[in-house]
C-alpha positions in Angstrom: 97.5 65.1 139.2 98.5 61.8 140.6 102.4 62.4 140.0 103.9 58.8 140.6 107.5 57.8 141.6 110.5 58.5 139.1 110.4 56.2 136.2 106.7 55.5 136.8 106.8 55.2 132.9 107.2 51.7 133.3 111.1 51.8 132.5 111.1 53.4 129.3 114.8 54.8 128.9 115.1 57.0 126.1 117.8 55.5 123.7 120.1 56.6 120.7 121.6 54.4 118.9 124.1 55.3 116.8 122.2 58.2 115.3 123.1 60.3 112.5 121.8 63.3 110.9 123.2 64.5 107.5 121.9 67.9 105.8 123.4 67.4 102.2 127.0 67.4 103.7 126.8 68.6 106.4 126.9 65.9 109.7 124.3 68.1 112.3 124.8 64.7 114.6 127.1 62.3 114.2 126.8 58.8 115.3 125.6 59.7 118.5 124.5 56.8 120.9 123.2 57.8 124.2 120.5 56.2 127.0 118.7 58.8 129.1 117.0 56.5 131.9 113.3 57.0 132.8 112.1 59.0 134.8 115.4 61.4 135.1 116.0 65.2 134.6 118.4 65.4 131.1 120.1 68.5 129.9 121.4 68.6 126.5 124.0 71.7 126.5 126.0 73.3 123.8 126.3 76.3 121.9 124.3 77.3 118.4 125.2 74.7 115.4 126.4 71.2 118.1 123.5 69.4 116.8 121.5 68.8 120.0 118.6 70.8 118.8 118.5 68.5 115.9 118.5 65.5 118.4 115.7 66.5 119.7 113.8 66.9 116.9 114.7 63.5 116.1 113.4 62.2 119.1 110.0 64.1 118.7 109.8 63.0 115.1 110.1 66.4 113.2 113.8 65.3 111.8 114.5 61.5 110.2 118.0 59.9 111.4 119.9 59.7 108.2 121.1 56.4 110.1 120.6 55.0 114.0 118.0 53.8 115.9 115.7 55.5 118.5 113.6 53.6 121.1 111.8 54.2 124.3 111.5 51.5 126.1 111.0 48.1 123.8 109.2 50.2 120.9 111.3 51.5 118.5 109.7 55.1 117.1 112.4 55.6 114.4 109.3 55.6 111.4 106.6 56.4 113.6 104.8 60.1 113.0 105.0 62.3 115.9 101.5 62.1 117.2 102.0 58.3 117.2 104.9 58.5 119.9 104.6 59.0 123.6 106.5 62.2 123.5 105.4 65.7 124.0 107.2 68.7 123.1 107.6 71.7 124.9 108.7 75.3 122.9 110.4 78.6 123.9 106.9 79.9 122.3 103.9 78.9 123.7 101.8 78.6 121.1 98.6 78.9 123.4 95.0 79.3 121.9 94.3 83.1 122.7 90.2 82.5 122.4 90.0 79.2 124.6 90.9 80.1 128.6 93.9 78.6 130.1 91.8 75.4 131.3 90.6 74.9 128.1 93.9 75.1 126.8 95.3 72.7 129.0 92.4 70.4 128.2 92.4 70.5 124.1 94.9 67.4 123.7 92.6 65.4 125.9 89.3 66.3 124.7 91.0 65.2 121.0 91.8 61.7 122.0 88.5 61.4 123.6 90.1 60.9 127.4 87.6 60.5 130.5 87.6 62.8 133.0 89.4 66.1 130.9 88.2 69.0 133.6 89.6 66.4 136.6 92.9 66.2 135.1 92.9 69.3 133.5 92.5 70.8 137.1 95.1 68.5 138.9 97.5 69.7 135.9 96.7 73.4 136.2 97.2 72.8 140.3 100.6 71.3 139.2 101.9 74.6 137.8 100.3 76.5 140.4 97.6 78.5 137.9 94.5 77.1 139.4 92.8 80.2 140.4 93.6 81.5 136.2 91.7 78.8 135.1 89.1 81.1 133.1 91.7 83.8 132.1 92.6 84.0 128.4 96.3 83.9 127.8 96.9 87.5 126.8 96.0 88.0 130.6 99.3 86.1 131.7 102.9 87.4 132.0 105.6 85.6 130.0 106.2 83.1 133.2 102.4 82.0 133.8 102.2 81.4 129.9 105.1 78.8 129.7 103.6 77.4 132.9 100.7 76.4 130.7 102.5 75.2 128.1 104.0 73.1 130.6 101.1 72.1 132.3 98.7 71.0 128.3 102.1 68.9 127.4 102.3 66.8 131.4 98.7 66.4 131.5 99.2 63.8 128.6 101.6 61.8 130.6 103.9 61.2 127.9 107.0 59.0 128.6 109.5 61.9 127.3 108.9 65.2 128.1 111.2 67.2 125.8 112.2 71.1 125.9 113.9 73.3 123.4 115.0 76.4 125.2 111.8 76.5 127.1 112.5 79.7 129.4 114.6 81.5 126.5 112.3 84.2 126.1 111.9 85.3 130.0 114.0 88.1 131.7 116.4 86.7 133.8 115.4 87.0 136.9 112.2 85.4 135.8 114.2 82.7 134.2 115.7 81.5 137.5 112.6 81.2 139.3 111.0 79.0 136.2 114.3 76.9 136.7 113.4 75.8 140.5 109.8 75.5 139.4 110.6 73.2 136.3 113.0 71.0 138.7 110.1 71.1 141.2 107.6 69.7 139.0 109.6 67.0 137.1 110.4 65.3 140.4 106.8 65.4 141.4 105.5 64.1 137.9 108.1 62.2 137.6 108.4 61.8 133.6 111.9 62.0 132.0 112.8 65.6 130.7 115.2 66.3 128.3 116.2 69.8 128.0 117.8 71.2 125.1 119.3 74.8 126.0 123.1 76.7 125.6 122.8 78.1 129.2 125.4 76.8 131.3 123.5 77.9 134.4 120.7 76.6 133.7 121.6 72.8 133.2 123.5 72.5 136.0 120.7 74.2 138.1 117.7 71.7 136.5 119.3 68.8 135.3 120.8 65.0 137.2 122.7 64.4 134.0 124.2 67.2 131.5 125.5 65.8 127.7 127.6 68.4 126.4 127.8 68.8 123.0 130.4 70.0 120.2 130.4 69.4 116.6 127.7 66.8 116.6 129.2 64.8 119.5 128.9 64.3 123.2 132.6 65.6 124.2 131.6 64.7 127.9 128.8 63.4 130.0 127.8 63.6 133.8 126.5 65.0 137.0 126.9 68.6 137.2 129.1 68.6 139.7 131.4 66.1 137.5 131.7 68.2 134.5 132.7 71.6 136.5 134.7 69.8 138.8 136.4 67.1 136.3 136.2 68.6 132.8 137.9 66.1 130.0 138.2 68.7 128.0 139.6 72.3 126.9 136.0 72.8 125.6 134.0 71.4 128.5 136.5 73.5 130.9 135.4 77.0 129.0 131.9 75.9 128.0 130.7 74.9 131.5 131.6 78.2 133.9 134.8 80.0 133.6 138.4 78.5 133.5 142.2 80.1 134.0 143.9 77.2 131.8 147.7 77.4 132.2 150.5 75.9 130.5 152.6 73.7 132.8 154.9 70.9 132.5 155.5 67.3 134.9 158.8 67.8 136.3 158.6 64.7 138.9 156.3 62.5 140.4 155.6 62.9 144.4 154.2 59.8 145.8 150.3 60.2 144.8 150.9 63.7 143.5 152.8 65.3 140.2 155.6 68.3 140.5 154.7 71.1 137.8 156.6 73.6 136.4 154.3 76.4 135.6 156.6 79.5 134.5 159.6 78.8 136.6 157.3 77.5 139.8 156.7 74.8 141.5 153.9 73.5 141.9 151.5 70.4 142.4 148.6 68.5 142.1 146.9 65.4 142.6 147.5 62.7 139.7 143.8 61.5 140.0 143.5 64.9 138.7 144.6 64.2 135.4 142.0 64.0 132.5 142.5 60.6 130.6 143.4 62.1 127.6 146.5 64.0 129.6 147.3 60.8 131.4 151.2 60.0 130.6 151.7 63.8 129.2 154.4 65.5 130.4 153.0 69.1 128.7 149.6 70.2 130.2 147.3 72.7 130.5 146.3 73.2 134.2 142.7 74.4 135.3 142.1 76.8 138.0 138.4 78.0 138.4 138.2 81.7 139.1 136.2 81.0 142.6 139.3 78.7 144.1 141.6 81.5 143.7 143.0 83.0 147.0 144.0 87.0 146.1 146.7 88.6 148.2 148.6 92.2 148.2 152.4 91.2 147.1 154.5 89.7 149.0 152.0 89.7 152.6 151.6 85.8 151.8 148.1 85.7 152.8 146.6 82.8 154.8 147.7 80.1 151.5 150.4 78.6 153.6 153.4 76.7 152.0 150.5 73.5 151.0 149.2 76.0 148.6 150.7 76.6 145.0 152.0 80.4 144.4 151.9 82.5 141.5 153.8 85.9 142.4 153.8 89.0 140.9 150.3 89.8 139.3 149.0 93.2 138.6 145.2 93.6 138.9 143.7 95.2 135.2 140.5 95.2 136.0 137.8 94.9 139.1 134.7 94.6 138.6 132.2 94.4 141.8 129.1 92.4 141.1 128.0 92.5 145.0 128.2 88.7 145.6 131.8 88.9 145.0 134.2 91.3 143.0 135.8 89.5 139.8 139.4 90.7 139.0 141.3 90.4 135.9 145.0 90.1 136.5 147.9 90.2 134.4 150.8 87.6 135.3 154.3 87.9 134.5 154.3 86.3 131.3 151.4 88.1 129.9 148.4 86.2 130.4 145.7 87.4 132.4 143.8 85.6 134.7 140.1 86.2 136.4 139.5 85.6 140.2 136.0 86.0 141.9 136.5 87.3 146.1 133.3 86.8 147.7 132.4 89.9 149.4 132.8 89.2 153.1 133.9 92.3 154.6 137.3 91.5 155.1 138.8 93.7 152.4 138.0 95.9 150.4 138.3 96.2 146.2 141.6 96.9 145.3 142.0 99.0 142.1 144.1 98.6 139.6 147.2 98.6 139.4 147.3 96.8 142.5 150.4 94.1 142.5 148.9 91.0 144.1 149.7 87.3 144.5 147.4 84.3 143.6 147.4 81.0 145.7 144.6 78.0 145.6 144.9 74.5 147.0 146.8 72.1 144.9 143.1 69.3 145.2 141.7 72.4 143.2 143.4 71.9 140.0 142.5 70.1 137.2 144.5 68.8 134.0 144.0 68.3 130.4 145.9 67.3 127.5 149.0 70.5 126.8 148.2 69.7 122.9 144.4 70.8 122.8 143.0 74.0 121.7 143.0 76.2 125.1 140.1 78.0 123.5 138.1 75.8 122.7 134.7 76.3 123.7 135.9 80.3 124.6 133.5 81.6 121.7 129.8 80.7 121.5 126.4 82.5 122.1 126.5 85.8 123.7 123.8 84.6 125.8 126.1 81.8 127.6 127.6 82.7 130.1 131.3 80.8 130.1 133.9 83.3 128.9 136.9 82.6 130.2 140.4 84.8 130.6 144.0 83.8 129.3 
Protein backbone atom coordinates (compact mmCIF):
# COMPACT_ATOMS: atom_id res chain seq x y z
CA UNK A 1 0.00 0.00 0.00
CA UNK A 2 1.15 3.37 -1.20
CA UNK A 3 1.42 4.92 2.43
CA UNK A 4 1.90 8.73 1.70
CA UNK A 5 3.47 11.45 3.90
CA UNK A 6 1.68 12.50 7.33
CA UNK A 7 -1.46 14.43 6.78
CA UNK A 8 -1.62 12.99 3.16
CA UNK A 9 -5.50 13.36 3.99
CA UNK A 10 -5.40 16.56 2.44
CA UNK A 11 -5.44 18.50 5.91
CA UNK A 12 -8.36 17.17 7.46
CA UNK A 13 -7.80 17.94 11.39
CA UNK A 14 -10.18 16.17 13.44
CA UNK A 15 -12.21 18.86 15.46
CA UNK A 16 -14.49 19.15 18.56
CA UNK A 17 -16.20 21.87 19.10
CA UNK A 18 -17.66 22.38 22.08
CA UNK A 19 -19.20 18.95 22.32
CA UNK A 20 -21.42 17.62 24.87
CA UNK A 21 -22.97 14.41 25.71
CA UNK A 22 -25.84 14.12 28.23
CA UNK A 23 -27.28 10.53 29.34
CA UNK A 24 -30.62 11.73 31.14
CA UNK A 25 -28.41 13.69 33.77
CA UNK A 26 -25.64 12.53 33.52
CA UNK A 27 -22.77 14.90 31.53
CA UNK A 28 -20.50 11.61 29.83
CA UNK A 29 -18.57 14.74 28.02
CA UNK A 30 -18.77 18.03 28.84
CA UNK A 31 -18.19 20.78 26.47
CA UNK A 32 -15.20 19.45 25.22
CA UNK A 33 -13.38 21.36 22.29
CA UNK A 34 -10.35 19.81 20.94
CA UNK A 35 -8.35 19.66 17.22
CA UNK A 36 -6.41 16.49 16.59
CA UNK A 37 -4.22 17.59 13.34
CA UNK A 38 -4.04 15.25 10.33
CA UNK A 39 -2.13 12.85 9.95
CA UNK A 40 -0.89 12.62 13.83
CA UNK A 41 -0.82 9.67 16.37
CA UNK A 42 -3.72 10.76 19.28
CA UNK A 43 -4.18 9.02 22.56
CA UNK A 44 -7.15 9.59 24.41
CA UNK A 45 -6.28 8.32 28.18
CA UNK A 46 -8.33 8.13 31.29
CA UNK A 47 -9.74 5.71 33.53
CA UNK A 48 -13.46 3.80 33.11
CA UNK A 49 -16.51 6.49 33.23
CA UNK A 50 -14.01 10.06 31.87
CA UNK A 51 -16.16 10.12 28.85
CA UNK A 52 -13.45 9.51 26.12
CA UNK A 53 -15.00 6.27 25.04
CA UNK A 54 -18.05 8.19 24.44
CA UNK A 55 -15.98 10.76 22.36
CA UNK A 56 -15.23 8.43 20.24
CA UNK A 57 -18.26 7.14 19.48
CA UNK A 58 -19.26 10.46 18.72
CA UNK A 59 -16.69 10.90 16.27
CA UNK A 60 -17.58 7.46 14.55
CA UNK A 61 -21.27 8.35 14.64
CA UNK A 62 -22.67 5.56 17.07
CA UNK A 63 -23.41 8.48 19.89
CA UNK A 64 -25.28 12.13 18.90
CA UNK A 65 -23.63 15.24 20.67
CA UNK A 66 -26.41 16.45 22.88
CA UNK A 67 -24.67 19.86 21.72
CA UNK A 68 -21.11 20.81 19.70
CA UNK A 69 -19.96 20.43 16.51
CA UNK A 70 -17.65 17.81 14.84
CA UNK A 71 -15.73 18.34 11.58
CA UNK A 72 -12.94 16.89 9.64
CA UNK A 73 -11.62 18.96 7.65
CA UNK A 74 -14.37 21.63 5.99
CA UNK A 75 -17.24 18.90 6.23
CA UNK A 76 -18.99 18.95 9.19
CA UNK A 77 -20.30 15.00 10.08
CA UNK A 78 -22.32 15.98 13.11
CA UNK A 79 -25.83 14.39 11.32
CA UNK A 80 -24.17 12.30 8.95
CA UNK A 81 -24.65 8.18 9.50
CA UNK A 82 -21.48 6.38 10.12
CA UNK A 83 -20.95 4.71 6.86
CA UNK A 84 -21.30 8.24 5.33
CA UNK A 85 -18.10 9.57 7.18
CA UNK A 86 -14.49 8.97 6.29
CA UNK A 87 -13.86 7.23 9.51
CA UNK A 88 -13.14 3.67 10.32
CA UNK A 89 -13.34 2.09 13.52
CA UNK A 90 -11.09 -0.29 14.98
CA UNK A 91 -12.44 -2.70 18.18
CA UNK A 92 -10.73 -4.65 21.07
CA UNK A 93 -12.83 -7.60 19.27
CA UNK A 94 -12.14 -8.36 15.86
CA UNK A 95 -15.19 -9.18 14.62
CA UNK A 96 -13.48 -11.12 11.56
CA UNK A 97 -15.61 -13.30 9.18
CA UNK A 98 -14.53 -16.92 10.37
CA UNK A 99 -15.72 -18.58 6.70
CA UNK A 100 -13.96 -15.89 4.39
CA UNK A 101 -9.83 -16.14 4.65
CA UNK A 102 -7.89 -13.36 6.03
CA UNK A 103 -7.55 -11.73 2.35
CA UNK A 104 -10.98 -11.94 1.80
CA UNK A 105 -11.60 -10.39 4.94
CA UNK A 106 -9.44 -7.62 4.37
CA UNK A 107 -11.05 -7.16 0.94
CA UNK A 108 -15.10 -7.27 1.99
CA UNK A 109 -15.33 -3.28 2.57
CA UNK A 110 -13.85 -2.76 -0.85
CA UNK A 111 -15.57 -5.22 -2.84
CA UNK A 112 -18.97 -3.40 -1.17
CA UNK A 113 -18.29 -0.04 -2.49
CA UNK A 114 -17.37 -1.52 -5.80
CA UNK A 115 -13.49 -0.29 -5.62
CA UNK A 116 -11.00 -1.30 -8.57
CA UNK A 117 -8.28 -3.28 -7.99
CA UNK A 118 -9.54 -5.05 -4.35
CA UNK A 119 -6.84 -8.21 -4.47
CA UNK A 120 -3.94 -5.25 -5.32
CA UNK A 121 -4.78 -3.34 -2.31
CA UNK A 122 -5.96 -5.98 -0.35
CA UNK A 123 -2.31 -7.42 -0.81
CA UNK A 124 -0.31 -4.14 -0.19
CA UNK A 125 -2.67 -3.92 3.06
CA UNK A 126 -2.07 -7.41 4.22
CA UNK A 127 1.90 -6.68 3.43
CA UNK A 128 1.40 -3.61 5.71
CA UNK A 129 0.67 -5.74 8.78
CA UNK A 130 3.09 -8.25 7.80
CA UNK A 131 0.39 -11.37 7.18
CA UNK A 132 1.03 -11.72 3.58
CA UNK A 133 2.02 -15.32 3.56
CA UNK A 134 -1.69 -15.98 5.76
CA UNK A 135 -3.45 -14.62 3.10
CA UNK A 136 -5.66 -17.96 2.60
CA UNK A 137 -5.82 -18.96 6.38
CA UNK A 138 -9.22 -18.63 8.11
CA UNK A 139 -9.11 -16.57 11.22
CA UNK A 140 -9.49 -19.30 13.78
CA UNK A 141 -5.96 -20.20 12.44
CA UNK A 142 -4.44 -16.87 13.87
CA UNK A 143 -3.24 -16.11 17.50
CA UNK A 144 -4.93 -13.18 19.27
CA UNK A 145 -1.97 -10.72 17.76
CA UNK A 146 -2.24 -11.72 13.90
CA UNK A 147 -6.20 -11.30 14.35
CA UNK A 148 -6.12 -7.65 15.42
CA UNK A 149 -3.49 -7.19 12.77
CA UNK A 150 -6.26 -7.88 10.38
CA UNK A 151 -8.64 -5.89 11.82
CA UNK A 152 -6.14 -3.35 11.40
CA UNK A 153 -5.16 -4.05 8.12
CA UNK A 154 -9.62 -4.37 6.53
CA UNK A 155 -10.12 -0.73 8.43
CA UNK A 156 -6.44 1.12 6.56
CA UNK A 157 -7.10 -0.43 3.33
CA UNK A 158 -10.10 2.02 3.15
CA UNK A 159 -7.90 5.01 3.68
CA UNK A 160 -10.22 6.75 5.88
CA UNK A 161 -9.14 10.20 7.13
CA UNK A 162 -9.55 9.13 11.00
CA UNK A 163 -8.55 6.00 11.99
CA UNK A 164 -10.08 5.49 15.44
CA UNK A 165 -9.30 2.71 18.23
CA UNK A 166 -11.16 1.72 21.34
CA UNK A 167 -8.84 -0.36 23.41
CA UNK A 168 -7.60 -2.14 20.47
CA UNK A 169 -4.82 -4.48 22.13
CA UNK A 170 -7.04 -4.93 25.50
CA UNK A 171 -7.51 -8.39 24.99
CA UNK A 172 -3.64 -9.58 24.35
CA UNK A 173 -1.25 -10.89 27.12
CA UNK A 174 1.13 -8.42 27.91
CA UNK A 175 3.95 -9.20 26.45
CA UNK A 176 2.03 -9.47 23.27
CA UNK A 177 0.55 -6.14 23.92
CA UNK A 178 3.95 -4.35 23.74
CA UNK A 179 5.00 -5.73 20.66
CA UNK A 180 1.41 -4.64 18.94
CA UNK A 181 2.26 -1.20 20.48
CA UNK A 182 5.65 -0.75 18.26
CA UNK A 183 3.93 -2.35 15.39
CA UNK A 184 0.78 -0.01 15.63
CA UNK A 185 3.32 3.13 15.86
CA UNK A 186 5.13 1.55 12.97
CA UNK A 187 2.36 1.42 10.75
CA UNK A 188 0.60 4.76 11.44
CA UNK A 189 3.77 6.68 10.45
CA UNK A 190 4.03 4.62 7.31
CA UNK A 191 0.18 5.13 6.38
CA UNK A 192 0.22 8.11 7.60
CA UNK A 193 -3.65 8.54 8.53
CA UNK A 194 -4.49 10.21 11.92
CA UNK A 195 -5.20 7.69 14.82
CA UNK A 196 -6.99 8.31 17.73
CA UNK A 197 -6.61 5.86 20.37
CA UNK A 198 -8.90 5.52 23.15
CA UNK A 199 -7.41 3.26 25.97
CA UNK A 200 -6.81 3.65 30.24
CA UNK A 201 -3.11 2.27 29.90
CA UNK A 202 -0.79 4.77 30.87
CA UNK A 203 2.06 2.83 29.14
CA UNK A 204 0.60 2.47 26.30
CA UNK A 205 -0.12 6.11 25.23
CA UNK A 206 2.91 7.43 26.00
CA UNK A 207 4.57 4.41 24.06
CA UNK A 208 2.16 5.01 20.73
CA UNK A 209 1.00 8.35 20.82
CA UNK A 210 2.71 12.36 19.68
CA UNK A 211 -0.15 13.86 21.60
CA UNK A 212 -1.93 12.34 24.88
CA UNK A 213 -5.55 14.19 26.18
CA UNK A 214 -6.13 13.03 29.50
CA UNK A 215 -9.29 12.88 30.66
CA UNK A 216 -11.39 13.18 34.04
CA UNK A 217 -14.96 13.74 34.59
CA UNK A 218 -15.80 14.52 31.01
CA UNK A 219 -12.89 17.00 30.56
CA UNK A 220 -9.41 17.24 29.20
CA UNK A 221 -7.54 18.09 32.73
CA UNK A 222 -4.23 18.32 30.60
CA UNK A 223 -2.90 17.91 27.13
CA UNK A 224 0.61 17.28 25.48
CA UNK A 225 3.56 15.36 24.36
CA UNK A 226 4.26 12.53 26.49
CA UNK A 227 7.15 13.62 27.79
CA UNK A 228 5.16 16.99 28.95
CA UNK A 229 2.63 15.34 30.91
CA UNK A 230 5.12 13.00 33.01
CA UNK A 231 7.51 15.61 33.21
CA UNK A 232 5.15 18.79 33.80
CA UNK A 233 1.90 17.36 35.26
CA UNK A 234 -0.88 20.42 35.98
CA UNK A 235 -2.42 18.37 38.10
CA UNK A 236 -2.72 16.09 41.27
CA UNK A 237 -4.62 13.71 38.91
CA UNK A 238 -2.38 13.86 35.89
CA UNK A 239 0.67 13.35 38.43
CA UNK A 240 -1.02 9.84 39.77
CA UNK A 241 -2.81 8.92 36.52
CA UNK A 242 0.23 9.14 34.25
CA UNK A 243 3.21 6.79 36.10
CA UNK A 244 3.72 6.93 39.78
CA UNK A 245 4.15 10.18 41.96
CA UNK A 246 5.60 10.78 45.75
CA UNK A 247 3.47 14.18 46.23
CA UNK A 248 4.58 15.94 49.36
CA UNK A 249 3.28 18.73 51.29
CA UNK A 250 5.75 21.72 51.41
CA UNK A 251 5.59 25.27 51.97
CA UNK A 252 7.53 28.65 50.04
CA UNK A 253 9.66 30.01 52.72
CA UNK A 254 11.74 32.46 50.32
CA UNK A 255 12.56 33.15 46.98
CA UNK A 256 16.27 32.38 45.69
CA UNK A 257 17.02 34.26 42.62
CA UNK A 258 15.31 31.94 39.81
CA UNK A 259 14.58 29.25 42.37
CA UNK A 260 11.96 28.92 45.52
CA UNK A 261 13.20 27.83 49.33
CA UNK A 262 10.72 24.99 50.61
CA UNK A 263 10.02 23.83 53.89
CA UNK A 264 9.13 20.29 53.57
CA UNK A 265 8.85 18.85 57.33
CA UNK A 266 11.40 21.02 58.89
CA UNK A 267 13.94 20.89 55.59
CA UNK A 268 15.19 22.86 53.41
CA UNK A 269 14.81 22.50 50.24
CA UNK A 270 14.43 23.87 46.66
CA UNK A 271 13.32 24.00 43.28
CA UNK A 272 13.16 25.74 40.15
CA UNK A 273 10.11 28.36 39.93
CA UNK A 274 9.52 27.42 36.21
CA UNK A 275 8.62 24.40 37.99
CA UNK A 276 5.50 25.60 39.35
CA UNK A 277 2.20 24.30 37.73
CA UNK A 278 -0.03 27.53 36.84
CA UNK A 279 -2.56 26.76 39.11
CA UNK A 280 0.26 26.74 42.19
CA UNK A 281 1.77 29.87 40.74
CA UNK A 282 1.70 32.66 43.77
CA UNK A 283 0.89 29.63 46.39
CA UNK A 284 2.72 29.61 49.24
CA UNK A 285 1.24 25.86 50.33
CA UNK A 286 2.24 23.06 47.76
CA UNK A 287 2.29 19.76 47.11
CA UNK A 288 5.81 18.83 45.61
CA UNK A 289 6.32 15.90 43.01
CA UNK A 290 9.12 13.56 43.12
CA UNK A 291 8.88 10.55 40.62
CA UNK A 292 9.97 7.29 42.19
CA UNK A 293 12.88 6.84 39.32
CA UNK A 294 14.71 10.39 40.38
CA UNK A 295 15.11 9.24 43.82
CA UNK A 296 18.75 8.65 44.95
CA UNK A 297 18.54 5.79 48.06
CA UNK A 298 21.28 5.87 50.58
CA UNK A 299 22.09 3.79 54.00
CA UNK A 300 21.64 6.66 56.85
CA UNK A 301 23.76 9.02 57.49
CA UNK A 302 26.79 7.69 54.55
CA UNK A 303 25.44 10.81 52.39
CA UNK A 304 25.68 9.05 49.16
CA UNK A 305 27.07 10.69 46.04
CA UNK A 306 23.70 13.63 46.31
CA UNK A 307 26.08 16.26 47.31
CA UNK A 308 24.87 19.50 49.15
CA UNK A 309 22.99 20.69 45.40
CA UNK A 310 20.69 17.91 46.14
CA UNK A 311 17.55 18.23 48.52
CA UNK A 312 17.71 15.64 51.66
CA UNK A 313 15.09 13.74 53.32
CA UNK A 314 16.79 11.94 56.40
CA UNK A 315 15.72 9.31 58.34
CA UNK A 316 13.47 6.76 56.24
CA UNK A 317 12.97 3.17 57.04
CA UNK A 318 12.55 0.82 54.08
CA UNK A 319 8.88 -1.30 54.50
CA UNK A 320 8.98 -2.99 51.63
CA UNK A 321 11.42 -4.14 48.56
CA UNK A 322 10.38 -5.54 46.00
CA UNK A 323 12.87 -6.64 43.08
CA UNK A 324 11.42 -6.57 39.58
CA UNK A 325 14.97 -7.33 37.86
CA UNK A 326 15.10 -3.92 35.91
CA UNK A 327 15.29 -2.17 39.16
CA UNK A 328 14.12 -2.99 42.89
CA UNK A 329 11.12 -0.67 43.96
CA UNK A 330 11.13 0.27 47.71
CA UNK A 331 8.53 1.54 49.92
CA UNK A 332 9.79 3.71 52.72
CA UNK A 333 8.34 5.20 55.56
CA UNK A 334 9.44 8.90 56.51
CA UNK A 335 9.43 10.49 59.68
CA UNK A 336 6.08 11.86 59.59
CA UNK A 337 4.39 8.80 58.50
CA UNK A 338 4.05 8.88 54.86
CA UNK A 339 5.58 6.45 52.83
CA UNK A 340 7.24 6.94 49.79
CA UNK A 341 8.24 4.47 46.70
CA UNK A 342 11.77 4.67 44.93
CA UNK A 343 12.74 2.46 41.85
CA UNK A 344 17.07 1.63 41.93
CA UNK A 345 18.01 0.36 38.69
CA UNK A 346 19.83 -2.75 39.14
CA UNK A 347 23.37 -1.94 38.31
CA UNK A 348 25.49 -4.05 40.46
CA UNK A 349 26.54 -1.54 42.67
CA UNK A 350 24.45 -2.63 45.72
CA UNK A 351 22.58 -4.97 46.66
CA UNK A 352 18.66 -5.07 47.99
CA UNK A 353 18.43 -3.91 51.33
CA UNK A 354 15.72 -5.48 53.42
CA UNK A 355 13.59 -3.99 55.57
CA UNK A 356 14.08 -2.40 58.18
CA UNK A 357 16.88 -0.77 56.61
CA UNK A 358 17.13 3.15 57.74
CA UNK A 359 18.01 4.95 54.60
CA UNK A 360 18.19 8.59 53.26
CA UNK A 361 16.52 9.89 50.03
CA UNK A 362 18.12 12.69 47.87
CA UNK A 363 17.08 13.78 44.03
CA UNK A 364 18.14 16.90 42.15
CA UNK A 365 16.19 19.97 42.98
CA UNK A 366 15.35 20.37 38.41
CA UNK A 367 13.53 17.05 39.31
CA UNK A 368 10.67 18.37 41.16
CA UNK A 369 7.56 19.37 40.19
CA UNK A 370 4.73 21.63 41.94
CA UNK A 371 1.07 21.73 42.12
CA UNK A 372 -1.51 23.62 43.76
CA UNK A 373 -1.20 22.50 48.25
CA UNK A 374 -5.25 22.78 48.03
CA UNK A 375 -5.97 19.87 45.40
CA UNK A 376 -6.90 16.40 46.15
CA UNK A 377 -3.34 14.54 46.51
CA UNK A 378 -5.26 11.45 45.38
CA UNK A 379 -6.74 12.31 42.83
CA UNK A 380 -6.39 10.07 40.02
CA UNK A 381 -4.80 7.36 42.88
CA UNK A 382 -7.95 4.92 42.22
CA UNK A 383 -8.90 3.82 38.75
CA UNK A 384 -8.83 0.48 36.71
CA UNK A 385 -6.88 -2.30 38.09
CA UNK A 386 -5.45 -2.66 34.80
CA UNK A 387 -3.64 0.86 34.80
CA UNK A 388 -0.74 0.85 35.95
CA UNK A 389 -0.31 4.43 38.04
CA UNK A 390 -0.62 3.69 41.76
CA UNK A 391 1.14 5.89 43.59
CA UNK A 392 2.49 5.83 47.46
CA UNK A 393 1.85 8.57 50.23
Amino acid sequence: MSAGPAGSSGGRDLRLERVTKRFGSFVAVDDLSLTIPSGSFFALLGPSGCGKTTTLRMVAGLEDPTEGSILIGDEDVTGSKPYKRPVNTVFQSYALFPHLDILENVAFGLRRRGAKDVKRQAEEALELVELSSMARRKPAQLSGGQQQRVALARAIVNRPAVLLLDEPLGALDLKLRRQMQIELKRIQTEVGLTFVHVTHDQEEAMTMADTIAVMNGGHIEQLGSPGELYEEPDTTFVANFLGQSNLVRATVSAHDGDDLVLDVQGQKMAMPSSRLSSAAAGSADLLIGIRPEKIHLHEEGSGGSAGTAHNVLPGGVVTDASFTGVSTQYLVRMPWGQELMVFVQNLGTMGVLPPGSRVDLSWDPAHTFALDGSSDATAGAEHDEDAAAVPVG
